[in-house]
C-alpha positions as a Markdown table, in Angstrom:
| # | Residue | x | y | z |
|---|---|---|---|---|
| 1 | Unk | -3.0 | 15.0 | 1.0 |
| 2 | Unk | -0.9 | 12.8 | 3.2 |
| 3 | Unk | 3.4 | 12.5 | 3.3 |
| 4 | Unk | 4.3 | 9.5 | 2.1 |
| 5 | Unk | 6.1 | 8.5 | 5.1 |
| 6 | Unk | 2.5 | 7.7 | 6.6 |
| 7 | Unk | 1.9 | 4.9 | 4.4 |
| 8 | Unk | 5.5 | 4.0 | 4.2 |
| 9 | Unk | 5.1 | 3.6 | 7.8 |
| 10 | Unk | 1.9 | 1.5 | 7.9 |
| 11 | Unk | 3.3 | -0.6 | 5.1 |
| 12 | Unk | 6.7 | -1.4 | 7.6 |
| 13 | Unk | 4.7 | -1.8 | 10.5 |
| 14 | Unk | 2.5 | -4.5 | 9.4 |
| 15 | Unk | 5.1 | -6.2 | 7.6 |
| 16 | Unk | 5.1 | -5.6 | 4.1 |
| 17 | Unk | 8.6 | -5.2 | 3.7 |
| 18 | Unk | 9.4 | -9.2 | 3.8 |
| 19 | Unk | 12.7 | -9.2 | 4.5 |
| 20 | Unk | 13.6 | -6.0 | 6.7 |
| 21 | Unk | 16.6 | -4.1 | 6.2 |
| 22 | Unk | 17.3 | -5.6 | 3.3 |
| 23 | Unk | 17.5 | -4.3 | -0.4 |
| 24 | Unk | 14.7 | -6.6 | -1.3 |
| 25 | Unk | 13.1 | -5.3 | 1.8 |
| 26 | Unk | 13.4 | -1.7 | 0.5 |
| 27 | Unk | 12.4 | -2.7 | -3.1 |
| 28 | Unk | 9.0 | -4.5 | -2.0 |
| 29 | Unk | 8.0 | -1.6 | -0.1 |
| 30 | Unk | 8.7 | 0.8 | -3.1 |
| 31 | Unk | 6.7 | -1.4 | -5.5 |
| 32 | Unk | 3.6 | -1.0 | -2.9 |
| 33 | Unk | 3.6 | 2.4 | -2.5 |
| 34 | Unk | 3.8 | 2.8 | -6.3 |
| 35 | Unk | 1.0 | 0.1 | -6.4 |
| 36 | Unk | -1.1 | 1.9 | -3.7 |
| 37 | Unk | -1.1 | 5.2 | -5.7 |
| 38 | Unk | -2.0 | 3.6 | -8.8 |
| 39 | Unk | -4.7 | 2.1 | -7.4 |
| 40 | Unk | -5.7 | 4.7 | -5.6 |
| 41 | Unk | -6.2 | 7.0 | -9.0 |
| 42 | Unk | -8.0 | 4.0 | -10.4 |
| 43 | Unk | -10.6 | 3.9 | -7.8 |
| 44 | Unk | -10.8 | 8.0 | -6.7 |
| 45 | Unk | -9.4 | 9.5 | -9.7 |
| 46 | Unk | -6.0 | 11.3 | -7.7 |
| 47 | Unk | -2.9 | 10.1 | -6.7 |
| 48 | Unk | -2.5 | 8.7 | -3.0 |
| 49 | Unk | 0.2 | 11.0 | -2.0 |
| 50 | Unk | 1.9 | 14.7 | -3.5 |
| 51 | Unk | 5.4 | 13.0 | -3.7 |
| 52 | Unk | 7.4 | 12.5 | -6.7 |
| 53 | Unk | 7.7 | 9.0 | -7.8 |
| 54 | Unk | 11.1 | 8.4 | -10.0 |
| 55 | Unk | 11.8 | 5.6 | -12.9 |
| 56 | Unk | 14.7 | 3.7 | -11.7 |
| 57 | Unk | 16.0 | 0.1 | -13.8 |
| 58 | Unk | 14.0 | -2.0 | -11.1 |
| 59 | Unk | 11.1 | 0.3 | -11.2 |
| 60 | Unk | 9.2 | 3.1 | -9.9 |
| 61 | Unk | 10.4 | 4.5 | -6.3 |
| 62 | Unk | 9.8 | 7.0 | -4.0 |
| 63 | Unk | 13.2 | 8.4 | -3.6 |
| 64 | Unk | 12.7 | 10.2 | -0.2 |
| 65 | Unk | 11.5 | 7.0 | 1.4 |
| 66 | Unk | 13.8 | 4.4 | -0.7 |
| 67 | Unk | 16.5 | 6.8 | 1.0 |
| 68 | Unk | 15.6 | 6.8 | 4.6 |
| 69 | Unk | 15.1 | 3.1 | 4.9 |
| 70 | Unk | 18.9 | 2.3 | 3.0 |
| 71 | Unk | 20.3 | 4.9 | 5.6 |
| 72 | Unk | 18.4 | 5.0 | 8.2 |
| 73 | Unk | 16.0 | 1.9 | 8.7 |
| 74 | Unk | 16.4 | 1.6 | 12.6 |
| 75 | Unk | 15.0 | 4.9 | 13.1 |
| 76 | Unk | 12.3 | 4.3 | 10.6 |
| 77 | Unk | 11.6 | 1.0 | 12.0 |
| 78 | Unk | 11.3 | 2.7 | 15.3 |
| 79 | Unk | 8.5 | 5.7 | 14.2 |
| 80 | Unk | 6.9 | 2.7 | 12.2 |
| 81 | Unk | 6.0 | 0.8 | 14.8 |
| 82 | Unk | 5.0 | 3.8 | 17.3 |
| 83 | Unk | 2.9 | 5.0 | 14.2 |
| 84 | Unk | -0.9 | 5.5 | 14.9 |
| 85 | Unk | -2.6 | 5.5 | 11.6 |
| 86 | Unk | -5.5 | 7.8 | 11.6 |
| 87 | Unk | -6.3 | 7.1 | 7.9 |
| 88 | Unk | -9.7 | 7.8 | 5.8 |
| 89 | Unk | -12.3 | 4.7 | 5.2 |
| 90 | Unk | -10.9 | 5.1 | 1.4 |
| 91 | Unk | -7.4 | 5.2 | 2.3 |
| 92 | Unk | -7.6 | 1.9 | 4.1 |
| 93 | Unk | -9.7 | 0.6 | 1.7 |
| 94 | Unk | -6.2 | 1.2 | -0.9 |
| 95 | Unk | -4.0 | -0.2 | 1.5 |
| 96 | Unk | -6.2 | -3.0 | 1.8 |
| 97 | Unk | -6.6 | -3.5 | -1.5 |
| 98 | Unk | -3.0 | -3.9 | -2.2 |
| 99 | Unk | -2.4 | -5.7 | 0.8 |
| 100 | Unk | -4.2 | -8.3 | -0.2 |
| 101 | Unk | -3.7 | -8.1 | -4.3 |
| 102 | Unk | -0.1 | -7.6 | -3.8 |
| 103 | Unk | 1.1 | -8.3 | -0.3 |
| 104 | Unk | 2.7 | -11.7 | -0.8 |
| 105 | Unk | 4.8 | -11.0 | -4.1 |
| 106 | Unk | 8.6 | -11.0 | -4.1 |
| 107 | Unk | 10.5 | -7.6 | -4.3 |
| 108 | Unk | 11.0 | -9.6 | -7.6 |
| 109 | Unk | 7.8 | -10.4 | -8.7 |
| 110 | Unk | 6.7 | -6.7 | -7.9 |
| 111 | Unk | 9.6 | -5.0 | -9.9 |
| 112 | Unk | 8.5 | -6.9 | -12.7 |
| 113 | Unk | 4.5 | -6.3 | -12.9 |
| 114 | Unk | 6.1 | -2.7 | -12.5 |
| 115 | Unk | 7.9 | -3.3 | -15.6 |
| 116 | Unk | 4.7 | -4.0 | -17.3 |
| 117 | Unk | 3.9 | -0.5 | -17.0 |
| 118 | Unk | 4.2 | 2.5 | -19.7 |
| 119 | Unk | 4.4 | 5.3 | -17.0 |
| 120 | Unk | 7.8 | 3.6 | -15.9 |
| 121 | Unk | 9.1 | 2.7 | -19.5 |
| 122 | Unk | 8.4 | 6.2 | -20.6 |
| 123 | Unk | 10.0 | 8.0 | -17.7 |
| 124 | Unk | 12.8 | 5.3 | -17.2 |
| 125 | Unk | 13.8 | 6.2 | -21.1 |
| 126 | Unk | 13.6 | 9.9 | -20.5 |
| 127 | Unk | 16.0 | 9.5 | -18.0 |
| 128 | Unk | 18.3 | 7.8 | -19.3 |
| 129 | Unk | 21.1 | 8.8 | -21.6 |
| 130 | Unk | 22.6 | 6.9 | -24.5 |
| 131 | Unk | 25.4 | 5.9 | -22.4 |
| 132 | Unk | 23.9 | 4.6 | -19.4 |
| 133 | Unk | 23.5 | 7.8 | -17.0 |
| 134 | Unk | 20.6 | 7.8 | -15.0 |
| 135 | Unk | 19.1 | 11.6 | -14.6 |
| 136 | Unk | 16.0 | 11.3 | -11.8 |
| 137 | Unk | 15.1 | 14.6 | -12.7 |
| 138 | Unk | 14.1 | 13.8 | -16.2 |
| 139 | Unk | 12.8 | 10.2 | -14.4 |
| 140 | Unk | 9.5 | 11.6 | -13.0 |
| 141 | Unk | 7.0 | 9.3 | -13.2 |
| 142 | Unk | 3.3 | 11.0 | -14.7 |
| 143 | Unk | 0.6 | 8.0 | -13.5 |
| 144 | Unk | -2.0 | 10.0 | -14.4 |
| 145 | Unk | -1.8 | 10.4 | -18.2 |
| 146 | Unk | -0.9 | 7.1 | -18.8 |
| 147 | Unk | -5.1 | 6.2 | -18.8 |
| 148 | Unk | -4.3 | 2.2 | -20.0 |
| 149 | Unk | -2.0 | 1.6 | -17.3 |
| 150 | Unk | -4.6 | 3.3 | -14.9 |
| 151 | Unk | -7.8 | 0.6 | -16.5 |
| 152 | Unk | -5.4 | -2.1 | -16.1 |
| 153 | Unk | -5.3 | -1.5 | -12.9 |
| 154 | Unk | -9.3 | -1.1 | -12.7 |
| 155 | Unk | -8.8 | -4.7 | -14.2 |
| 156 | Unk | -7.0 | -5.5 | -11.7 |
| 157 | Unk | -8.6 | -5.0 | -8.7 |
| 158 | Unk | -12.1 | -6.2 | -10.7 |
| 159 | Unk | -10.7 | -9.1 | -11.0 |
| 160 | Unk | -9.4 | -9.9 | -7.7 |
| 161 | Unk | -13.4 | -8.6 | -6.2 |
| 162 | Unk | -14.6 | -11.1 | -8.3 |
| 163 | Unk | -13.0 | -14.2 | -7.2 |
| 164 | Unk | -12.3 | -13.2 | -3.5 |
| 165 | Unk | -14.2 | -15.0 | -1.1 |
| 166 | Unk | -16.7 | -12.7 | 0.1 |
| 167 | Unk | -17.8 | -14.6 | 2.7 |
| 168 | Unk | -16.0 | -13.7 | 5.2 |
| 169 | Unk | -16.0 | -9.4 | 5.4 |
| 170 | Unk | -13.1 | -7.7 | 6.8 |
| 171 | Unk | -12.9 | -3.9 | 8.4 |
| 172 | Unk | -9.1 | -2.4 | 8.9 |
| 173 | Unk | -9.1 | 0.3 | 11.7 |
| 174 | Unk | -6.1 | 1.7 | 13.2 |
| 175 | Unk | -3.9 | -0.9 | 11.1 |
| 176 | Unk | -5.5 | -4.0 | 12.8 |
| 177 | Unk | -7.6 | -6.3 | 10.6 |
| 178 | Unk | -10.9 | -7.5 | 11.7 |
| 179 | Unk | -13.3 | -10.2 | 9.8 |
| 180 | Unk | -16.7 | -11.0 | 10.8 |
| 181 | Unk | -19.4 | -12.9 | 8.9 |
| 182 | Unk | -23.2 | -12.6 | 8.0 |
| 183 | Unk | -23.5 | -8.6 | 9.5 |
| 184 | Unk | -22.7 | -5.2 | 8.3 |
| 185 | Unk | -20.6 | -2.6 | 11.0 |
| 186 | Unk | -22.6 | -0.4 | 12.7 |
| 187 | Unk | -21.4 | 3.2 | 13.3 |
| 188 | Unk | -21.3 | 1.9 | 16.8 |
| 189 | Unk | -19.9 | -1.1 | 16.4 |
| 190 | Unk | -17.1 | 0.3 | 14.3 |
| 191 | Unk | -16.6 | 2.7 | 17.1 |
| 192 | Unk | -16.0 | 0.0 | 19.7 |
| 193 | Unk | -13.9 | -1.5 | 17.6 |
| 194 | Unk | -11.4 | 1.5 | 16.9 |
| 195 | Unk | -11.3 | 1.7 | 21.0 |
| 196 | Unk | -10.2 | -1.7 | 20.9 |
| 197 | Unk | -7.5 | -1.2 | 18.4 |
| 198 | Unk | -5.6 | 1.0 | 19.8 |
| 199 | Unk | -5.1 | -1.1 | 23.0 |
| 200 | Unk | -4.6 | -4.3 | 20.4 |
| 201 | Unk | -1.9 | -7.1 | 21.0 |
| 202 | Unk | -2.5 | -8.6 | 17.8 |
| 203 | Unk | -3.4 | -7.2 | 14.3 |
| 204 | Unk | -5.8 | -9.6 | 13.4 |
| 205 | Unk | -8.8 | -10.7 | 15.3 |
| 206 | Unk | -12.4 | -12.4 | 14.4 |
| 207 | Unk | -15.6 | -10.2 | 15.3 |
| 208 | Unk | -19.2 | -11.7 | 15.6 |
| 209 | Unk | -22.5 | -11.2 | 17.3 |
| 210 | Unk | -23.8 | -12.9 | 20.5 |
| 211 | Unk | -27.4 | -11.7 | 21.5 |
| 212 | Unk | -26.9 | -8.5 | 19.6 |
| 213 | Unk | -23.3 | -8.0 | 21.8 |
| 214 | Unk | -20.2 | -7.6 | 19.4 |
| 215 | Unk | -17.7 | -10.3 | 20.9 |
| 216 | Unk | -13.8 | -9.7 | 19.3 |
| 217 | Unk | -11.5 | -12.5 | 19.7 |
């Protein structure tokens, strides 16, 4: 199973954070993480990533990475954007998914759907003492025995495949996003495009079929 870092690091490098540097910045990126291992035991049944997840007031966080980006975001920002994802169809297929469910929230709007959730209440209350004192080690977060929180998310991403246009497909491969229309992806095809990728500009790009030819632009 992957460090956390790796998808902390594909999250900063496409963006996700919002506002960068920033406690908000930091918060957002939390939420996803949390959001991408939820959803990622919704649709495969296991947590994303081994690391421990903690029940703080604005939500869940992954202390590790919530630290390194307060103290140390330059250098972060820097491995982010030299970061080479080499992730798993499924793995994308999470980020994706949250990317798209959840990637223009607020740090705001996040905290608060993670406030919807029993796995934080119960941990966040566990942790905390009658008089305010916040223990993370009694703040672990358990995602996966808390089974409604896992179908809500089921309903959750149900919901968004039924009313997202599915007209337009998309494949993410090396962290760049590309959409084509009216054809599946060959092995072959998806093999030219993870050459192109890694030699990308841009992290989006349109992919269609001229005489059989795959032309990206």
């Amino acid at each position: 199973m992957r460090d956390v870092y790796d998808f902390a690091k594909y999250f900063i490098k496409n963006g996700a954070d919002s506002r960068p540097n920033t406690y908000d910045g930091n918060m957002k990126l939390q939420k996803l993480l949390v959001l991408a291992d939820l959803a990622n035991i919704a649709e495969y049944g296991e947590p994303l990533f081994d690391d421990q997840v903690l029940a703080f007031k604005n939500g869940c966080v992954v202390e590790k990475v919530r630290l390194r980006y307060k103290n140390d975001y330059v250098a972060l920002r820097r491995d982010s954007e030299l970061y080479q994802p080499d992730f798993s169809e499924s793995e994308y297929e999470i980020l994706k998914l949250v990317m798209e469910i959840f990637g223009n929230a607020s740090a705001k709007e996040l905290s608060d759907i993670n406030h919807t959730f029993n796995f934080w209440k119960l941990a966040f209350d566990r942790g905390t003492s009658f008089n305010g004192y916040h223990n993370k080690e009694m703040s672990v977060v358990d995602m996966m025995s808390q089974q409604a929180d896992v179908e809500k998310m089921r309903e959750i991403i149900s919901a968004y495949r039924e009313t997202a246009n599915d007209i337009t497909a998309s494949e993410i491969i090396n962290g760049v996003t590309f959409y084509f229309d009216g054809f599946a992806l060959t092995d072959d095809m998806i093999d030219q495009l993870e050459s192109f990728s890694l030699l990308a500009d841009d992290d989006t790009y349109s992919v269609y079929l001229d005489n059989g030819r795959l032309v990206i632009y």
